[in-house]
N, C-alpha and C positions, 0 to 999 in steps of 0.2 A: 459573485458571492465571495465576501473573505474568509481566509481558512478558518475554523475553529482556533482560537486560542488558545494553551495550555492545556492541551490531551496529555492525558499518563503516559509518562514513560516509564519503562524499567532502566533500571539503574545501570552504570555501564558504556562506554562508547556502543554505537551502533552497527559500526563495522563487526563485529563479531558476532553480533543478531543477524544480522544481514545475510550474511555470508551463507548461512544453512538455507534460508528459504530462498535467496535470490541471490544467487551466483554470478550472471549476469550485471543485473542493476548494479553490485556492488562495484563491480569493475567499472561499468560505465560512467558511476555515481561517485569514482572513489576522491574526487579533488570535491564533493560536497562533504562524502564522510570525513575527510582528513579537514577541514574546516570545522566541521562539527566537534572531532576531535578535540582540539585546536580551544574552542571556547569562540571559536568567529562564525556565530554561526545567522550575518546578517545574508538572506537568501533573496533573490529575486523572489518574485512571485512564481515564476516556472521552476523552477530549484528547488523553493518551498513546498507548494503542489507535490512534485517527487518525493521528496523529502518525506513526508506525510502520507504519501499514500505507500511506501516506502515498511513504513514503521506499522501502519494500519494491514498491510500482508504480513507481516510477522506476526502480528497481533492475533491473525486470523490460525495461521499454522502455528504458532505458540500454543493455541488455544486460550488466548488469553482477551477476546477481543470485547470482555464483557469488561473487564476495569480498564482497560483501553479505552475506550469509549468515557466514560467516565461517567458523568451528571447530565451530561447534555446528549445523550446519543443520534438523538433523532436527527440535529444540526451536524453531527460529523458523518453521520453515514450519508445525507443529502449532498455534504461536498464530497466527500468521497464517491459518491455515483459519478457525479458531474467529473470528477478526472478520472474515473474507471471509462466511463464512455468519451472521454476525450481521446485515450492511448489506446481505444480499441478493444477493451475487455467488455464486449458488450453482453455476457451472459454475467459475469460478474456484478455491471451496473444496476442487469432486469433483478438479480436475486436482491440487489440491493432498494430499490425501487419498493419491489412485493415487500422488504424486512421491513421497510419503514412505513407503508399498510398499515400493516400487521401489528408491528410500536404502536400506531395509532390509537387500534382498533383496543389496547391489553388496558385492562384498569389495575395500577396497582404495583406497588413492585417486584413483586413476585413473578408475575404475570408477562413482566417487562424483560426478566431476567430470564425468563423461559423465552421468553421471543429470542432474545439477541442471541442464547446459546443455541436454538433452532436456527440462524443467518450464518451464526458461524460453521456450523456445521455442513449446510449445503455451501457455501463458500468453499470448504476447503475441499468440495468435490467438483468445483469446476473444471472444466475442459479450456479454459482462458489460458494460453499461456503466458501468466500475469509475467512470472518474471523477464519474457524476452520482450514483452510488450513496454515495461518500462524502461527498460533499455532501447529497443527501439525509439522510444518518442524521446529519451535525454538527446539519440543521433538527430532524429530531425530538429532537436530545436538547436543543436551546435554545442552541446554543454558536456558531450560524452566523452570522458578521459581518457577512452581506450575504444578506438574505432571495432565496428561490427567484424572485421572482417579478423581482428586479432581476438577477440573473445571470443569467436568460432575457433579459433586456432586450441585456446584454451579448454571450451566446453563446444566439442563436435557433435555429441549427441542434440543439442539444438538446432545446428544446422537442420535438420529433417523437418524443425517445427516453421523455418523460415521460410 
């Protein structure tokens, strides 16, 4: 499946969105952010993936993940399951899975609008620990700017999630 196209963003480099919800990722992530930056922001496909799901966690702890999302929800939260269960956030994935049910089942946009603030909300109560998860999967795929063992140096309290 290819990513959704042109999801909302908030204005802004990403590095400093990042940085409050995923402390980790950003480190691991940070020669994607300083591209991003930059205005170069042609990504692999695994990069991109990150990148994206990245933005789609802040969106969730912003609580902003209903204009996030945008017009098309339904198609970004289904790619969004698929790289939540790829990096191993599999309670994340299932809440997203039941969300998009649920999207199916709503007539209306109202309806619609109450679903997705009900996803976001059990979202941001997961037990995933999203942000080592993305950082971990930037290490296995070889793209992480700053190895595990120095962002443990940095944020020690994850070490215990490891």
């Amino acid at each position: 499946m290819d990513a959704p196209d042109k999801m909302s963003r908030p204005a802004g480099p990403p590095a400093g969105r990042w940085l409050d919800h995923l402390p980790e990722a950003s480190l691991a992530l940070e020669e994607l952010l300083r591209r991003s930056a930059t205005g170069r922001c042609e990504f692999s496909p695994t990069e991109r993936a990150l990148f994206m799901t990245c933005e789609f966690w802040v969106a969730v702890e912003g609580r902003d993940l209903v204009r996030h999302l945008g017009d098309v929800p339904a198609e970004r939260l289904r790619y969004q399951g698929i790289v939540f269960a790829a990096i191993g956030a599999q309670a994340v994935s299932r809440l997203l899975v039941r969300g998009l049910a649920e999207l199916a089942a709503s007539t209306g946009p109202a309806a619609c609008q109450r679903c997705l603030e009900t996803l976001q909300e059990r979202l941001v109560g997961t037990q995933d620990p999203v942000d080592m998860l993305i950082a971990g999967m930037a290490d296995r795929l070889g793209i992480s700017a700053v190895p595990a063992a120095a962002r443990q140096r940095v944020y020690p309290a994850n070490r215990m999630l490891a």
